[in-house]
MIGUZA-957270 format. One line per field, with one value per residue: residue in three letters; x, y, z of N, C-alpha, C in turn. Coordinates in steps of 0.1 Angstrom, whole numbers. Each point is the difference from the previous one (the first is absolute). Layout:
<recs>
code	ala ...
n_u	X ...
n_v	Y ...
n_w	Z ...
ca_u	X ...
ca_v	Y ...
ca_w	Z ...
c_u	X ...
c_v	Y ...
c_w	Z ...
</recs>
This chain:
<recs>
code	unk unk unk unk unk unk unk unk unk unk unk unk unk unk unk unk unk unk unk unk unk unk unk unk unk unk unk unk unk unk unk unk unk unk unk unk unk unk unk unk unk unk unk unk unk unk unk unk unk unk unk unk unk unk unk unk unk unk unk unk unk unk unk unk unk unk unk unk unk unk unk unk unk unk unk unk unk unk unk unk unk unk unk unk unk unk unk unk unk unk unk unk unk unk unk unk unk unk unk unk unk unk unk unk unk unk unk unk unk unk unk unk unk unk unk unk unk unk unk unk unk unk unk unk unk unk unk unk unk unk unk unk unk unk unk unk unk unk unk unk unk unk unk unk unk unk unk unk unk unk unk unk unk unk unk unk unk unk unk unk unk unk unk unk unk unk unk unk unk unk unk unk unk unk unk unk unk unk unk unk unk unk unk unk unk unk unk unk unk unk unk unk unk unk unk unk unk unk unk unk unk unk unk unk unk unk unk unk unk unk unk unk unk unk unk unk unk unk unk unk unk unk unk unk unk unk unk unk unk unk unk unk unk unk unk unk unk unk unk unk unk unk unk unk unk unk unk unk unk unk unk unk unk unk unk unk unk unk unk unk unk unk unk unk unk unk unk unk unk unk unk unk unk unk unk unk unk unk unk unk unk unk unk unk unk unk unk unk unk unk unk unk unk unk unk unk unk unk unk unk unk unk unk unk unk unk unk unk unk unk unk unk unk unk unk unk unk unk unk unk unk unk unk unk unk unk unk unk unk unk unk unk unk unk unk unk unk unk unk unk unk unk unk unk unk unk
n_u	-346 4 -8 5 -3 14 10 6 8 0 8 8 15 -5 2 -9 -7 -9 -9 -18 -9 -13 -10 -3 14 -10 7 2 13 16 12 7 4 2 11 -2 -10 9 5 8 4 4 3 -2 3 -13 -3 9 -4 12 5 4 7 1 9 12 2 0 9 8 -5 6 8 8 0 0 7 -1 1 10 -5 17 -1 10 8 0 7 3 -12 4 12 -10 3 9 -7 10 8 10 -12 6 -5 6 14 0 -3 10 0 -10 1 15 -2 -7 9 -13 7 8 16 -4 8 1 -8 15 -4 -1 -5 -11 -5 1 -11 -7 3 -2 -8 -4 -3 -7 -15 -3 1 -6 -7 -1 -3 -8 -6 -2 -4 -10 -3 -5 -4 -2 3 0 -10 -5 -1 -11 -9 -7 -15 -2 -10 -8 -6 -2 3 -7 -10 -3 1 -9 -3 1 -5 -9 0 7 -7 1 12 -12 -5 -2 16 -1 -7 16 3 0 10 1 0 5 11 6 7 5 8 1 5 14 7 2 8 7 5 1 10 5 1 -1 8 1 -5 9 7 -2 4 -15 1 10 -3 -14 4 3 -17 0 5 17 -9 11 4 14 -1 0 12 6 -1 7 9 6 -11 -7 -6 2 -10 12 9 -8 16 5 -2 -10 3 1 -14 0 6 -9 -9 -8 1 8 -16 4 -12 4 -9 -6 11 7 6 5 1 9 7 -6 7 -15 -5 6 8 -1 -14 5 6 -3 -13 4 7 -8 -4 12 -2 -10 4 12 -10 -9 15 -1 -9 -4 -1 -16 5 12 -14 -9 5 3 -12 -4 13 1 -12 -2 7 14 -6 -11 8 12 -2 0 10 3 -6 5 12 3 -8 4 10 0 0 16 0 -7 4 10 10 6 13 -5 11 -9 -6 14 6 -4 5 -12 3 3
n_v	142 -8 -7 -8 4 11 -3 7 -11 13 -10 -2 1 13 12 -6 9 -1 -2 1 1 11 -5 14 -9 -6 8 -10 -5 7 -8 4 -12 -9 -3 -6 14 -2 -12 -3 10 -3 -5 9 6 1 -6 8 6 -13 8 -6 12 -5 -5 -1 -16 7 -3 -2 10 0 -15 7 8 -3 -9 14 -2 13 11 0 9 -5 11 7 -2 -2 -12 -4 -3 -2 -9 -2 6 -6 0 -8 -8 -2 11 8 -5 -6 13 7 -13 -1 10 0 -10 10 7 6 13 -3 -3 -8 -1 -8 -6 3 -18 -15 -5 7 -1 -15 -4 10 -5 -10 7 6 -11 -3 5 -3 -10 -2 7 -8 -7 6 -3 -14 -2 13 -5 -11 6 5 -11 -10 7 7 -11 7 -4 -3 1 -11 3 3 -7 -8 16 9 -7 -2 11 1 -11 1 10 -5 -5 8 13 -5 2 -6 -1 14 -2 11 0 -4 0 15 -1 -8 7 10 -7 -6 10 -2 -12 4 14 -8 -8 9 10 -12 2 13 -1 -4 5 9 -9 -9 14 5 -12 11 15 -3 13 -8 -11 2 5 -9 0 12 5 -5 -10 -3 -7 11 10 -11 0 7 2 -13 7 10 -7 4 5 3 -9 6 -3 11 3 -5 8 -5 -15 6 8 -13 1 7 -4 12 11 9 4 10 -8 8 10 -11 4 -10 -7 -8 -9 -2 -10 -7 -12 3 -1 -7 6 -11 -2 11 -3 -8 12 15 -7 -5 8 6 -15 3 15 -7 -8 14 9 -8 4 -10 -8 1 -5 -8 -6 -3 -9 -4 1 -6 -7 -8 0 -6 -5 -3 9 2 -5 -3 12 1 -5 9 11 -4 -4 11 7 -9 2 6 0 -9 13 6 0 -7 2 -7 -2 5 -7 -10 2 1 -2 9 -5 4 -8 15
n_w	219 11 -5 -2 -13 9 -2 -1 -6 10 -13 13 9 7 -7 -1 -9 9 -3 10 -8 -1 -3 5 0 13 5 5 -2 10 -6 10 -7 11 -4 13 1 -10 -3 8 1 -9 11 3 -14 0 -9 -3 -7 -3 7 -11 3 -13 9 12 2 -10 -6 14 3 -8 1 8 2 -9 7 8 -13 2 -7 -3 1 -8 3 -10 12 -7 -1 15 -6 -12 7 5 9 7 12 -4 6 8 1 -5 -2 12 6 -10 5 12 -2 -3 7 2 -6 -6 3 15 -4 -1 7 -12 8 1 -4 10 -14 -1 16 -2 -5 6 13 -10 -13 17 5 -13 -3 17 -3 -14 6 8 -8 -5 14 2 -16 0 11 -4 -11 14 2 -8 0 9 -3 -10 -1 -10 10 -6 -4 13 6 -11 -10 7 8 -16 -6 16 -2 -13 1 9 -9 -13 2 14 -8 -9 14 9 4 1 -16 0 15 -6 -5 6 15 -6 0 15 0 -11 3 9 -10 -6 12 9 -9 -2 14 7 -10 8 11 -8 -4 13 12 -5 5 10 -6 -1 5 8 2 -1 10 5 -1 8 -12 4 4 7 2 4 -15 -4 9 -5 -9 3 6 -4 -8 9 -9 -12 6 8 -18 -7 -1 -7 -6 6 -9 -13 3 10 -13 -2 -10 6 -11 7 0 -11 1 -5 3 -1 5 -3 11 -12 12 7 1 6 -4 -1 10 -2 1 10 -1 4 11 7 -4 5 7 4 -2 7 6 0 7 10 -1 -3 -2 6 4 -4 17 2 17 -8 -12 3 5 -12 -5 12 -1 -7 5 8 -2 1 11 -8 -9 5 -1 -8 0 14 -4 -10 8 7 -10 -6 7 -3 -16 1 9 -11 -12 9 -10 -10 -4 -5 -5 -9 15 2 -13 -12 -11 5 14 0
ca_u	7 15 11 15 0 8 12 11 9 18 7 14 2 -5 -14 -11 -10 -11 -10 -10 -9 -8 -9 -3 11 7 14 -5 8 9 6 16 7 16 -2 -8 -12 -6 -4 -9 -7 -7 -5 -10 -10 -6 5 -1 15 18 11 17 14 9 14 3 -4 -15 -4 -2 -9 -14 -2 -5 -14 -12 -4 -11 -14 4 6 9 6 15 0 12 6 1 -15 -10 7 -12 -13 11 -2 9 12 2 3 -4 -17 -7 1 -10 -14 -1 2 -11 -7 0 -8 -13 1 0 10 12 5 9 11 -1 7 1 3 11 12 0 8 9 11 7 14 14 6 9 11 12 3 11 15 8 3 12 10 1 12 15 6 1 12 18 0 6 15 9 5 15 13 2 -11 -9 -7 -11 -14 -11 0 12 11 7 4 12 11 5 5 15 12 8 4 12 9 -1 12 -4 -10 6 -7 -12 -13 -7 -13 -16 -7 1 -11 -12 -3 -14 -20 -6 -3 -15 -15 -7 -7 -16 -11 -6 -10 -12 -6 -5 -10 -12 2 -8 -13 -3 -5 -13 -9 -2 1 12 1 -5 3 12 2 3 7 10 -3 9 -4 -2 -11 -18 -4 -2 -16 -13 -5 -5 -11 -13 -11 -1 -16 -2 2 -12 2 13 4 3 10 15 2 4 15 10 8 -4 6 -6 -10 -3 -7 -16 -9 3 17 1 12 9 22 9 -8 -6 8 -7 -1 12 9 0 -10 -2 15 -4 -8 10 13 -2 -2 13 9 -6 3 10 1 -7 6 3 -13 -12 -15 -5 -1 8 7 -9 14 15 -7 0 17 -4 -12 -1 12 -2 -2 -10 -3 0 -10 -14 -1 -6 -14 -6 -2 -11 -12 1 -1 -17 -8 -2 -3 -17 -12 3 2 11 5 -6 9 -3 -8 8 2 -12 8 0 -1 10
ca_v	11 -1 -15 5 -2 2 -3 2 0 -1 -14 2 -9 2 8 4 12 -3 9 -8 10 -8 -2 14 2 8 -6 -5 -3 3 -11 -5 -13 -3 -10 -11 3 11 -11 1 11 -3 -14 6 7 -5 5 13 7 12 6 2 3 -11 1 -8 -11 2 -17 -3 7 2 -11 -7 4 -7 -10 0 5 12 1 8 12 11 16 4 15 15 2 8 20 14 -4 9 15 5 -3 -13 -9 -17 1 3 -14 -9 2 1 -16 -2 7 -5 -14 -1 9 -15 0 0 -6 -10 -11 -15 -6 -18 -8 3 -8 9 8 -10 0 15 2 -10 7 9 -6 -8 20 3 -11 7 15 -2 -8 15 12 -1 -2 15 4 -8 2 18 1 -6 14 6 -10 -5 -11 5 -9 -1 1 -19 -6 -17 -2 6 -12 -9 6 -1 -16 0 11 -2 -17 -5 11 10 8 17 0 2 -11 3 -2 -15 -5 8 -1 -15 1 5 -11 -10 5 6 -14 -1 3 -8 -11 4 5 -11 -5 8 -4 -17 0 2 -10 -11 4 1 -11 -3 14 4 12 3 -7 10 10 -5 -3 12 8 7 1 -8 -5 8 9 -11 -4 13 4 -14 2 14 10 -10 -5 1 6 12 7 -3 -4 4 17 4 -1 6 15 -5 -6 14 -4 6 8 17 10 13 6 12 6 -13 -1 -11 1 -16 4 -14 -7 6 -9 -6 -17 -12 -1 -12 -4 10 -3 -13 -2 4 -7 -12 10 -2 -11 -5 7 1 -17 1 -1 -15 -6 9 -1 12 5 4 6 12 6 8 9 10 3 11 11 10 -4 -13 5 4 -12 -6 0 -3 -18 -3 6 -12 -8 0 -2 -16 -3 10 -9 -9 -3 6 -18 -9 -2 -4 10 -1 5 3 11 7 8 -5 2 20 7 11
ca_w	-5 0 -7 -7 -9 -11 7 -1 10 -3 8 -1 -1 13 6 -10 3 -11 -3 -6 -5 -1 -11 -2 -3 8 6 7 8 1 9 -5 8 -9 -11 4 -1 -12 1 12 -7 -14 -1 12 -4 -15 -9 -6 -10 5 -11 8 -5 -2 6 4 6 1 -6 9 9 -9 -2 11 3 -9 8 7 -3 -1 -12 0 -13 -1 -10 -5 6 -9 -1 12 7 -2 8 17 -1 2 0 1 14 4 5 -14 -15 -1 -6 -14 -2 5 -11 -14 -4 6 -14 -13 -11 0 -6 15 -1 7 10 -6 9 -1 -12 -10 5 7 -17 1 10 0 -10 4 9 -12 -3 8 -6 -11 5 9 -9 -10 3 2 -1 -5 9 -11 -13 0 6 -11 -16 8 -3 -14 3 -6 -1 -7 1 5 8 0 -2 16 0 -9 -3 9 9 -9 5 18 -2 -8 -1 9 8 -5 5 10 14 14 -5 -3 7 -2 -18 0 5 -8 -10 7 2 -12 -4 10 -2 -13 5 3 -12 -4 7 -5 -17 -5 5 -7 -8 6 -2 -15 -8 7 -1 -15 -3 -1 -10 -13 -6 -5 -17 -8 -3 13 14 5 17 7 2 2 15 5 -4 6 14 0 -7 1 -4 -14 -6 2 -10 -11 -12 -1 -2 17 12 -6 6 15 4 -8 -10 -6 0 7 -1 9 -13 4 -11 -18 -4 4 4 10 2 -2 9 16 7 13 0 3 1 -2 -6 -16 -6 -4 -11 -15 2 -13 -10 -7 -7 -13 -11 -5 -6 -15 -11 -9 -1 -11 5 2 10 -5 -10 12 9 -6 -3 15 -1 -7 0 16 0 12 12 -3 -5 16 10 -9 -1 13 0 -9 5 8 -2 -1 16 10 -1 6 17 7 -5 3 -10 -6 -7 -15 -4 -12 0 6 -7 -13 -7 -8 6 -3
c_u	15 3 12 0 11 13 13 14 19 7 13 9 -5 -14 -11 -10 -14 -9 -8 -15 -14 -5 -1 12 8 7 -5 11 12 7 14 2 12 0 -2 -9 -12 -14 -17 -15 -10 -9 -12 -12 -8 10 -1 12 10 4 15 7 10 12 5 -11 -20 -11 0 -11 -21 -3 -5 -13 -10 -2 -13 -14 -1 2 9 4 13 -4 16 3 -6 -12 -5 8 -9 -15 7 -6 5 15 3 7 -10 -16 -6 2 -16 -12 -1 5 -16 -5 2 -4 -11 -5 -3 7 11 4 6 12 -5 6 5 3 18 8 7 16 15 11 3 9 8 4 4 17 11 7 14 13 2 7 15 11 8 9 14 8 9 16 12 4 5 10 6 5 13 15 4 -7 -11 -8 -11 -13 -6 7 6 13 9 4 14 15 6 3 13 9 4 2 9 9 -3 7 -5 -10 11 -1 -13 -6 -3 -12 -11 -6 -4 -16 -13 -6 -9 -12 -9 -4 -15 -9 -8 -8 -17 -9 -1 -13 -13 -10 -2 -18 -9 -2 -13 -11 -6 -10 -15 -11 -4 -2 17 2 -6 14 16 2 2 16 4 -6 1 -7 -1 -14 -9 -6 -1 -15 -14 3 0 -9 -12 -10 3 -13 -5 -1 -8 8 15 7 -2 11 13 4 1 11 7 9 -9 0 -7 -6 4 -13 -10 -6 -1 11 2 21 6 9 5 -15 -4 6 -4 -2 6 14 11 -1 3 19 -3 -1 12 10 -7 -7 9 5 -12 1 10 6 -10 2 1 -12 -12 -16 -3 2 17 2 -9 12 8 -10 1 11 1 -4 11 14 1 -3 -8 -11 -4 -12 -15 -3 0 -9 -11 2 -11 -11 0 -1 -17 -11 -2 2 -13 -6 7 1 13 6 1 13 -5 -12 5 0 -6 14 -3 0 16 2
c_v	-1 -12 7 -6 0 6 10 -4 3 -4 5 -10 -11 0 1 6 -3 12 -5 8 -18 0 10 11 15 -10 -8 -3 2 -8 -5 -9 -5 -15 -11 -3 -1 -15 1 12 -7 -13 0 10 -5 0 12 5 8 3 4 3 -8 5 -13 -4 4 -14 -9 0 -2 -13 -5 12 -3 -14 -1 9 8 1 9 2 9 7 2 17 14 2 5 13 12 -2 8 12 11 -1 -17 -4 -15 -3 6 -4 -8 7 2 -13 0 10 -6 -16 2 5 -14 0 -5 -15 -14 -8 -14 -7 -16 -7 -2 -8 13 13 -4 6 15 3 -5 8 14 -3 0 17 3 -4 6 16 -5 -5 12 11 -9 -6 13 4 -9 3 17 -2 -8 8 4 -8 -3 -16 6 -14 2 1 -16 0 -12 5 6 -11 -10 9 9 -7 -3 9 -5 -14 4 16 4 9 17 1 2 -15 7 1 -17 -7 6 -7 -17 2 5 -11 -7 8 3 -15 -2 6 0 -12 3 2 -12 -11 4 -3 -16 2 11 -2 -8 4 5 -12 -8 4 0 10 1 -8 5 14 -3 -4 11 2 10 -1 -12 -5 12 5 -4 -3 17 3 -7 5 13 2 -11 0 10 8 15 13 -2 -6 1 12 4 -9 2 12 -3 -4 16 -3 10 15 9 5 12 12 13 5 -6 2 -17 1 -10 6 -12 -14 3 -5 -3 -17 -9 3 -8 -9 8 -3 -15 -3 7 -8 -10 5 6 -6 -3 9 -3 -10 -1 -3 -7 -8 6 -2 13 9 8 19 15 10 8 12 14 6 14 13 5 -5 -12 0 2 -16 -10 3 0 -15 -7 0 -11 -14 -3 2 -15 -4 2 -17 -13 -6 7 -13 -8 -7 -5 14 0 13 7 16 13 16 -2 7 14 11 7 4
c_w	2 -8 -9 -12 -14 13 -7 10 -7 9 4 4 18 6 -11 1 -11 0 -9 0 2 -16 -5 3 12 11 14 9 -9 8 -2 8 -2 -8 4 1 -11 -2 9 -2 -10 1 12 -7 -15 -14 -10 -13 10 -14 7 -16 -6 0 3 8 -3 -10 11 8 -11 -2 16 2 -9 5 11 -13 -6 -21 -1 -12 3 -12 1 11 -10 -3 10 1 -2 12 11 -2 10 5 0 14 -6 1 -13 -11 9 -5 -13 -4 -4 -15 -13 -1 -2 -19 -11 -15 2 -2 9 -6 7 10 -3 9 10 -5 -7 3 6 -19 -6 5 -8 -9 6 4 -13 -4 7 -3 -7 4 7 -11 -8 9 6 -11 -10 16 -1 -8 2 12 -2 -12 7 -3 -8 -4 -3 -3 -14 -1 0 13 4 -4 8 6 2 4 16 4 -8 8 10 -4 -3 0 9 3 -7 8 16 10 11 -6 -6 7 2 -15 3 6 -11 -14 4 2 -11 -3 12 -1 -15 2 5 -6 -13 7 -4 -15 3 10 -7 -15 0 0 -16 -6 10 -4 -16 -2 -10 -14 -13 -1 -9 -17 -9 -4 8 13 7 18 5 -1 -2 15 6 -3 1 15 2 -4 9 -3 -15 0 7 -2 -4 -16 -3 1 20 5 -3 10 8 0 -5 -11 -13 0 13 -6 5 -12 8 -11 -11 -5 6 -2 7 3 4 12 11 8 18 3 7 -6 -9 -18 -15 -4 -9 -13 -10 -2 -12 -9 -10 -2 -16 -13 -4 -10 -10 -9 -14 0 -10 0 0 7 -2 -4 6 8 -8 -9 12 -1 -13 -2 16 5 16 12 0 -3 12 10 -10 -1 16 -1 -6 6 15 -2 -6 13 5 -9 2 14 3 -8 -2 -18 -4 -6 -15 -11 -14 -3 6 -9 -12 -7 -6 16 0 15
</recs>
């Protein structure tokens, strides 16, 4: 009557709180350890269903506890919040943890390896750079205005045309800012450099990964978001079909339907984040390069333009690219350009 058959654990960065039910789903043991423990703990009792909270370090925790036996299951926070039945502590996320795995409807986040997760960071770390690049070279470009110096749009030409100025006009650049503006140069040169590093290195893996590689044969989808989606997404076959994994990226409209009234509104924009910039970004680049094209997939596009105009369009051709996505990483397939679009599809 006491075996432990189903675990709730909330993870912190310290102290962790479990909470474990038997077969007939009554509570058997209440247990806070600290994080040296947690191990230890798990490797002393049969095997059973955890469930953990996907958060920080919880792809951590779910790899190594599936080492002793254990089957771990992450949930998305906002799925156990209707399990809590009453105030939020540390002891009752665990027990509404412990409730909602135990649920055969609910939804799990995959636990990925740690290639998978080695090649996620990097496309955080790169996320990071560019953010840092964007805002310094947006703070040269707003205190050079001040002087009359009006930088260009890009990055190389910021670049170009500050290294001119403190090369050849500096006398329009204050002397107490010459040695700030010099510095900010070098730093925009180091964190171009990094953030090249970064693309030669998943470049490389690119050329390991035949996920990445298939995805590369598609139309607008470059190393970046081929290595993004070969490691963000782990397993494909958990979508029953394209149309679920578009709505996983929120590339599909808001339901607000009642009484047989039905009511889209803009996207859901749930998901990755990440993963859904990816996709419209090259998505826009293909609307934008239609024009002049008169393939199907072309001419499909300037039809959409038309009818629903360009913002609209963009995100209708994510939408289309990811469900392509969904078929060739669940059956493991080529990218087949000529079945893309039927010359009568409107």
């Amino acid at each position: 009557m006491n075996k432990i058959t189903r675990i709730g654990l909330d993870i912190a960065k310290n102290t962790f709180v479990l909470h474990a039910v038997n077969e007939q789903g009554k509570t058997v043991k209440r247990h806070t350890c600290d994080r040296a423990k947690v191990l230890s703990f798990f490797a002393g009792i049969e095997p059973c269903l955890v469930g953990i909270e996907s958060c920080a370090s919880s792809q951590h925790w779910a790899r190594e506890i599936a080492q002793f036996g254990h089957t771990v299951k992450l949930m998305n926070p906002k799925f156990v919040v209707p399990y809590r039945k009453s105030g939020k502590n540390d002891a009752n996320d665990a027990e509404a943890i412990c409730e909602a795995v135990g649920r055969p409807n609910m939804r799990f986040v995959p636990v990925k390896s740690v290639e998978q997760q080695a090649v996620c960071s990097l496309h955080t770390s790169r996320q990071f750079l560019v953010v840092q690049r964007t805002a310094l070279i947006n703070h040269c470009r707003g205190v050079l205005a001040e002087f009359g110096i009006v930088m260009p749009v890009g990055a190389d030409k910021v670049r170009r045309l500050l290294a001119e100025k403190l090369h050849k006009e500096s006398e329009m650049i204050p002397v107490m800012l010459q040695a700030l503006m010099q510095d900010h140069l070098d730093d925009l040169k180091r964190v171009e450099e990094r953030i090249d590093s970064i693309d030669k290195q998943l470049a490389q893996w690119a050329k390991q990964n035949q996920q990445a590689i298939n995805l590369q044969q598609m139309r607008g989808i470059g190393v970046i978001t081929a290595t993004a989606f070969a490691s963000g997404v782990c397993d494909a076959k958990l979508f029953n079909n394209g149309r679920q994994f578009a709505a996983w990226l929120g590339l599909v409209p808001r339901q607000y339907s009642s009484g047989g009234k039905n009511k889209l509104g803009s996207i859901t924009k749930t998901g990755d984040a990440y993963l859904r910039t990816m996709l419209t970004q090259g998505a826009r680049s293909l609307v934008f390069h239609s024009k002049d094209k008169n393939d199907n997939f072309s001419l499909w596009i300037q039809r959409l333009i038309a009818r629903i105009g360009m913002n609209k369009t963009v995100i209708a051709v994510a939408a289309k690219q990811a469900r392509i996505m969904w078929a060739m990483m669940a059956k493991n397939i080529d990218y087949q350009a000529e079945k893309i679009c039927s010359p009568l599809v409107a």
